[in-house]
C-alpha positions in Angstrom: 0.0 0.0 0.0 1.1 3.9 -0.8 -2.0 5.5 0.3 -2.0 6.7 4.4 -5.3 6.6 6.2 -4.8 9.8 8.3 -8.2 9.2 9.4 -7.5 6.3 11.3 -4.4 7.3 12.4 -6.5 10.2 14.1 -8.6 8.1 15.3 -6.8 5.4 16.7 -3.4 7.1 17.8 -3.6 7.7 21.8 -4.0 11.6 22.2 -0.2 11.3 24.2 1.0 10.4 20.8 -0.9 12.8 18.3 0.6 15.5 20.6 4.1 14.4 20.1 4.2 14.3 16.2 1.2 16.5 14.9 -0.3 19.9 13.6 -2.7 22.3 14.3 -4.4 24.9 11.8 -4.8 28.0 13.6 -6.7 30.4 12.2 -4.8 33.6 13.7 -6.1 36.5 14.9 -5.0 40.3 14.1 -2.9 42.2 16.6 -0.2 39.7 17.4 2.7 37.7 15.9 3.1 34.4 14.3 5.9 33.4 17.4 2.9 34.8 19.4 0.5 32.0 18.1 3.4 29.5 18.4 4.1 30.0 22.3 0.2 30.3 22.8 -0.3 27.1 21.0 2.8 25.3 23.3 1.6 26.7 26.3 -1.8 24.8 26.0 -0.6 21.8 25.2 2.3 21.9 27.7 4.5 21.3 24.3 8.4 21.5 24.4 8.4 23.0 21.2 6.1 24.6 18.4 6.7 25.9 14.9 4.7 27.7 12.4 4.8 27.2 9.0 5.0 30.7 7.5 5.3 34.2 9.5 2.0 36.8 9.1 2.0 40.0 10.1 0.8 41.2 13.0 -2.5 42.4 11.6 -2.4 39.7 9.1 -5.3 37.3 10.2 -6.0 33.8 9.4 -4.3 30.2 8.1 -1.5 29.5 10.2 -0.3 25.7 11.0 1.7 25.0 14.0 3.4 21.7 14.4 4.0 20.7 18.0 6.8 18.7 19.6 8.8 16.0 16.8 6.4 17.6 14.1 8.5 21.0 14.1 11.2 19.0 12.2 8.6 19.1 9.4 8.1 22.5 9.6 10.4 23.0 6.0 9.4 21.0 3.8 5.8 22.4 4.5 6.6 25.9 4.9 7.6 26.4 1.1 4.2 26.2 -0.6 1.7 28.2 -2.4 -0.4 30.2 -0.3 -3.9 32.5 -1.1 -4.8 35.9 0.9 -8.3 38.1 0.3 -7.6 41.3 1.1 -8.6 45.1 0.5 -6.7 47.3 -1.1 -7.3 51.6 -0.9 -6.9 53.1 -4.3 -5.6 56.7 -4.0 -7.3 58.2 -7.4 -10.2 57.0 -8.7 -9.5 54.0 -11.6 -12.4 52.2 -13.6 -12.3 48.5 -13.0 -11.7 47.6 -16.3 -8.5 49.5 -15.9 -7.7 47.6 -12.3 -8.1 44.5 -13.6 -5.8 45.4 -16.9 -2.4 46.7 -14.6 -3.0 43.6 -11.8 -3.0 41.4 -14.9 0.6 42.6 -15.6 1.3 41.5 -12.6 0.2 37.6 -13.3 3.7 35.4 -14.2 7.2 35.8 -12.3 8.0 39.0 -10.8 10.8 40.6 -9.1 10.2 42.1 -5.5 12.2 43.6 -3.0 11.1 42.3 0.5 9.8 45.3 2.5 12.6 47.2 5.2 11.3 45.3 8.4 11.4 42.0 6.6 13.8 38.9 8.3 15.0 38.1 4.9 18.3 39.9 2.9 17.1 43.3 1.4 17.5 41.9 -2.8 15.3 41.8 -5.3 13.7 38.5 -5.4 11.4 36.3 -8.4 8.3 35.3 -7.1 5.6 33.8 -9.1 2.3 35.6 -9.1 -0.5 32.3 -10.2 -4.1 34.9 -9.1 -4.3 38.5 -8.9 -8.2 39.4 -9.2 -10.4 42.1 -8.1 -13.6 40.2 -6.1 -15.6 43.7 -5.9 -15.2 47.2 -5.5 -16.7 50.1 -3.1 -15.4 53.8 -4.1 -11.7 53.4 -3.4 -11.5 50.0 -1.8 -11.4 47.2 -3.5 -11.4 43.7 -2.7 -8.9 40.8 -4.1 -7.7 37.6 -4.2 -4.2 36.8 -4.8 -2.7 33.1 -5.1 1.2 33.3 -4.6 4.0 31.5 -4.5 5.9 31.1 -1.1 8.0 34.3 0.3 6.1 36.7 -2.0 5.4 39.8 -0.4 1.1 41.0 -0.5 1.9 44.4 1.1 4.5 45.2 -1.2 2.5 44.0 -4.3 -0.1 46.3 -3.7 2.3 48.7 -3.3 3.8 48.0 -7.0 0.6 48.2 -8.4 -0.2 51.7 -7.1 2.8 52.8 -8.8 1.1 52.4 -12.0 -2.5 53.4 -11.0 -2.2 56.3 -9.0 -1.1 54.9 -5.7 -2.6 52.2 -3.3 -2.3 50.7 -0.2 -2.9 47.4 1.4 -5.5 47.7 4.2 -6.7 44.5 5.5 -5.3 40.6 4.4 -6.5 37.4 5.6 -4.6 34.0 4.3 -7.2 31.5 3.5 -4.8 28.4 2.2 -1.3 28.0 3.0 -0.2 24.6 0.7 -2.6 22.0 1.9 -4.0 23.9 4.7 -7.0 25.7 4.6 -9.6 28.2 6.3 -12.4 25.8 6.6 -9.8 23.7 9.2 -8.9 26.2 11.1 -9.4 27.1 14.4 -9.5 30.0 17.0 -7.2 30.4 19.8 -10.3 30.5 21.9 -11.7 27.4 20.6 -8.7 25.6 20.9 -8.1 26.9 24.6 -11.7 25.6 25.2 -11.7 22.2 24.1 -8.8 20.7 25.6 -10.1 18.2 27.9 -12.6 17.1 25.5 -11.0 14.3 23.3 -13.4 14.1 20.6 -13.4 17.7 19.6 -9.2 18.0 20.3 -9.0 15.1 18.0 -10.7 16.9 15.6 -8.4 19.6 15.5 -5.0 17.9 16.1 -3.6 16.4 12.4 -1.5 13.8 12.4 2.1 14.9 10.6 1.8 11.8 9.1 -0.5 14.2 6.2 3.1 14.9 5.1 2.2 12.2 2.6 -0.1 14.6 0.8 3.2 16.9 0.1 6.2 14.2 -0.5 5.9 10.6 -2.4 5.2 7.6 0.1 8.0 4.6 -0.2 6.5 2.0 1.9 9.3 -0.5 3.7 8.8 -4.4 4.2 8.0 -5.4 7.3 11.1 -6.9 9.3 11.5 -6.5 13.2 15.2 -6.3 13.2 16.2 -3.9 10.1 13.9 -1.6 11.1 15.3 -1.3 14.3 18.6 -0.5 12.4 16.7 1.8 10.2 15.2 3.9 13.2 18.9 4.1 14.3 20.1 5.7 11.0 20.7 2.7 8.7 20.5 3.9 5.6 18.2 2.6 2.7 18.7 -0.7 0.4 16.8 -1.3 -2.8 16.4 -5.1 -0.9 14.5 -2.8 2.0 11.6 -1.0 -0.1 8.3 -2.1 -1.2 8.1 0.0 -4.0 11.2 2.0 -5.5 10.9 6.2 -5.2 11.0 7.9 -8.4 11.3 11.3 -6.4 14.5 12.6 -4.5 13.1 13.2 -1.4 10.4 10.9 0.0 8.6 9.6 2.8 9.1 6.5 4.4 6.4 4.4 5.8 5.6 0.7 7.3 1.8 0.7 6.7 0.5 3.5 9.0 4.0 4.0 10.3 6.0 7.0 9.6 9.3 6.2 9.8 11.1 9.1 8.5 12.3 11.3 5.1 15.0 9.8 3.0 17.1 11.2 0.3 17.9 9.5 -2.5 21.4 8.9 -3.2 23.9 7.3 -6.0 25.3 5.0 -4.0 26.3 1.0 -5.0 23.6 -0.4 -2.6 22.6 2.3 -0.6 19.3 4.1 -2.4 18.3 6.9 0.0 19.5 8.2 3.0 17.6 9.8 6.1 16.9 13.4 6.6 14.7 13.1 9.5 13.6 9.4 11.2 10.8 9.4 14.1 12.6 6.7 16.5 
């Protein structure tokens, strides 16, 4: 088998256990950081660590996935993913919508950006792929938009670019409503999470097994033998003779059933096939 049943492992995995290696969808409210969101989220759950997957502004509301405990070793190969934000934008002159929707087509393809002055990242210009850049209404000088992105590109500062060519705007409001497989219709309040924490039904509900890395990165499934994959949880590296199915894909996931067992590399080796980046021992 390939395919992982994250529903049973949801289901069946004691809550001890989803806590250690799982992810929460928080949708995050204005007026505070992502690290904010982060320490609330490990403070609740009495975590030893949390990581989010992607900072947002401080006024910046919605998606924003934690992982908690082992999953934070995840926390890169989900961060760099396609996200979508709705947002308003002010308009500084007044502009016909035809003629919006003509200059934020320009924008659609790669671009080159220069991350904003209180950015983390190096000051250079960057490309960036712009996939959805689309007026949803407009009222007088606001206007409303949808804008599907690739990873690290900059809303504030594409709003900005396009007032340059229409007269001036601003970016006023911005909600994230997917962040790679993550979405706004799984995410959760603060509150809501705070509330339902002694109530296993509903806390299953919102904690997601880091197993769903298998929606992201090929599944390799290994055959099942007590003793090599007691080596293997130590760091043995893969054989060809180990694997149900050979990757095709550089980086995979490694699974016995159910199981996650860990993310392997492959390599160009005489009998070694892939090598671990991460194992869950």
């Amino acid at each position: 088998m390939t395919g992982i049943d994250i529903k049973k492992i949801r289901e069946e995995k004691p809550i001890k256990e989803l806590l250690e290696f799982c992810i929460i969808n928080v949708d995050k409210p204005a007026d505070c950081t992502s690290f904010d969101v982060a320490d609330k989220i490990r403070r609740i759950f009495d975590a030893r660590k949390t990581g989010h997957f992607g900072t947002l502004d401080p006024m910046v509301t919605g998606v924003l996935p934690v992982a908690l405990n082992r999953a934070c070793k995840l926390v890169g190969y989900f961060m760099h993913r396609d996200k979508t934000y709705i947002g308003k934008m002010q308009l500084h002159k007044d502009i016909s919508k035809e003629e919006l929707k003509k200059e934020m087509k320009k924008f659609i393809g790669k671009i080159k950006q220069m991350p904003p002055v209180k950015s983390a990242v190096k000051r250079q210009l960057r490309e960036r792929e712009v996939k959805r850049f689309e007026i949803i209404k407009i009222n007088g000088k606001v206007a409303e938009f949808i804008a599907e992105v690739e990873a690290g590109t900059y809303i504030r500062k594409l709003i900005s670019d396009l007032g340059e060519k229409i007269g001036g705007a601003h970016m006023i409001e911005l909600r994230r409503t997917k962040a790679g497989i993550f979405e706004e219709k799984n995410s959760f309040s603060l509150d809501y999470i705070e509330k339902i924490t002694n109530n296993e039904e509903k806390l299953r509900n919102i904690l997601i097994p880091a197993e769903i890395i298998n929606e992201i990165l090929p599944v390799v499934q290994i055959k099942e033998d007590k003793n090599n994959l007691k080596q293997i949880l130590t760091g043995k590296p893969l054989m060809k003779k180990d694997l149900i199915n050979i990757p095709n894909a550089d980086l995979f996931t490694l699974f016995l059933e159910n199981r996650f067992i860990g993310i392997y590399r492959k390599v160009e080796e005489e009998e070694v096939i892939a090598r671990a980046e991460f194992v869950l021992n």
